[in-house]
C-alpha positions as CSV (number, residue, x, y, z in Angstrom):
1,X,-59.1,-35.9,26.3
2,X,-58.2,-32.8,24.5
3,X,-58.2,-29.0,25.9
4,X,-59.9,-26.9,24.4
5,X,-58.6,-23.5,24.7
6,X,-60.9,-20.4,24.9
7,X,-59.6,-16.4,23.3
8,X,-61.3,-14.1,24.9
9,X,-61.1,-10.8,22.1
10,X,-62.9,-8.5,24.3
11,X,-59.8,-5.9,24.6
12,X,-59.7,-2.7,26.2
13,X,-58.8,0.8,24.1
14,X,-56.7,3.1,25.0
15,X,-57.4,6.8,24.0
16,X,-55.0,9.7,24.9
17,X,-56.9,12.3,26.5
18,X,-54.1,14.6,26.6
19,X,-53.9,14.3,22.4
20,X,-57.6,15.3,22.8
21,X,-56.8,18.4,25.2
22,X,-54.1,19.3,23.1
23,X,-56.8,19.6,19.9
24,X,-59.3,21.4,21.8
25,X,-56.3,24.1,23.5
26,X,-55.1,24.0,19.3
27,X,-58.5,24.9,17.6
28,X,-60.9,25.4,20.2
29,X,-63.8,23.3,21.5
30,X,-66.1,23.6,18.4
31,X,-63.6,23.3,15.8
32,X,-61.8,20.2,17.6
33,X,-65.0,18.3,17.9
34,X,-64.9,19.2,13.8
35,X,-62.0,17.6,13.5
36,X,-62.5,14.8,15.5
37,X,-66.2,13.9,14.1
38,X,-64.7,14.3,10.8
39,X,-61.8,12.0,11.6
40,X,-63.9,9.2,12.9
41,X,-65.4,9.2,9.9
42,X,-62.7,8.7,8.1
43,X,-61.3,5.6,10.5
44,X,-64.8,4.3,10.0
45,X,-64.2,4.5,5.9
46,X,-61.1,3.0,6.3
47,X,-61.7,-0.2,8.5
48,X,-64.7,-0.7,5.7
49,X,-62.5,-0.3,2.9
50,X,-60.0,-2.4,4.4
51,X,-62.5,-5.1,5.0
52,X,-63.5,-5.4,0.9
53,X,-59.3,-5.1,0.8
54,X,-58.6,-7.9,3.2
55,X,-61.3,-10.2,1.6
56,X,-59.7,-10.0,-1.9
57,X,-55.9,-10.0,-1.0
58,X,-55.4,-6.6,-2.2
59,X,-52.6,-6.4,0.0
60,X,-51.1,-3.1,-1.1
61,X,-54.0,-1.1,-0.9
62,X,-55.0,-2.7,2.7
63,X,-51.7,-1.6,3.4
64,X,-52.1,2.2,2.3
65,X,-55.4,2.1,3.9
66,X,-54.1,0.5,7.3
67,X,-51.3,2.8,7.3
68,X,-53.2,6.4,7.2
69,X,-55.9,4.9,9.3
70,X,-53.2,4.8,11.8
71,X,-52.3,8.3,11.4
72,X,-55.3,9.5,11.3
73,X,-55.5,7.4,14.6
74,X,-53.0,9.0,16.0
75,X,-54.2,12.5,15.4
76,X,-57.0,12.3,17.5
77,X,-55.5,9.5,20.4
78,X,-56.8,6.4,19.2
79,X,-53.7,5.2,20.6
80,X,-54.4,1.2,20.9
81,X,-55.4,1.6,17.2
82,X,-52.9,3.1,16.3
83,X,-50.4,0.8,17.4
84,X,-52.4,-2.3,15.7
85,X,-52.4,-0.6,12.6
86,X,-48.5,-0.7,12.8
87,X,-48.6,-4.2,13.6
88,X,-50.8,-5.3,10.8
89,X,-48.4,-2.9,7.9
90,X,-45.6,-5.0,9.6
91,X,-47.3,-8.1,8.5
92,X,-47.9,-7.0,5.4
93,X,-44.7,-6.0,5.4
94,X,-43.4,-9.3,6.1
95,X,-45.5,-11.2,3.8
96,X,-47.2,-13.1,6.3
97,X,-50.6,-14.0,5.8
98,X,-52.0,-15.5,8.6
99,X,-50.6,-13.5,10.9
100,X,-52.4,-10.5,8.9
101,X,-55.7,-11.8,9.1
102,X,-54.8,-12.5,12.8
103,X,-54.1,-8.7,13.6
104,X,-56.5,-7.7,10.7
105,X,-59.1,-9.4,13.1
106,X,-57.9,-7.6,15.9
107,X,-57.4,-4.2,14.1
108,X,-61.4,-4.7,12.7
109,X,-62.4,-5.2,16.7
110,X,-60.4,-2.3,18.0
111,X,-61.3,-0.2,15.9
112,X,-65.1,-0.7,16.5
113,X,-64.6,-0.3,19.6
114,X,-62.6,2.9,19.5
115,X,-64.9,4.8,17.8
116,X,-67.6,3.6,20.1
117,X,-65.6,4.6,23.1
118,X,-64.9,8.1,21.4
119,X,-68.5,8.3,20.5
120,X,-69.0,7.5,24.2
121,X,-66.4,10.5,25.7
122,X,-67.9,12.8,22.7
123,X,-71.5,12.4,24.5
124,X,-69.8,13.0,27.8
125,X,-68.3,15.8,27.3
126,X,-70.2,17.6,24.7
């Protein structure tokens, strides 16, 4: 009999609260929330464009796309996206396709749920 092996893809995100203090001490409450709204928008943007990218093997473009989604990321403490976006520009990198749509998968899943979970701490604390 074979075993049958079960992935559980329901992974916690990490988000750096003190990047997020650090905005708010920078521009002040109402301008960081600005900021951060406006950024989330743009991660949203990104993980759609990099969807239509992924699905035609436009892999130069996902890459460009994956790689300021990161930064953008990173602006605001998306840190668990952040790093997944590094790992799938390393994978583009390397020319390795299945291991892109592996962390592409993974990237599309944290990144739901990191804007969800910011959305979440926005409502909280706004």
């Amino acid at each position: 009999m074979k075993q049958v092996s079960i992935l559980h893809t329901d992974e916690p995100v990490f988000l750096d609260h003190d990047k997020i203090s650090e905005l708010e001490k920078l521009l002040g409450s109402k301008d960081a929330e600005k900021v951060i709204a406006k950024a989330m928008e743009e991660v949203a943007i990104r993980l759609s464009a990099g969807e239509k990218q992924f699905g035609a093997q436009e892999w130069k473009d996902l890459r460009k796309t994956v790689r300021s989604m990161g930064a953008i990321g990173d602006q605001i403490g998306m840190a668990t996206l952040t790093r997944v976006c590094r790992m799938v520009v390393e994978t583009i990198d390397t020319k390795n396709v299945p291991a892109t749509a592996a962390t592409f998968c993974r990237l599309t899943r944290i990144g739901d749920r990191s804007l969800s979970d910011y959305w979440d701490l926005q409502n909280v604390s706004g």
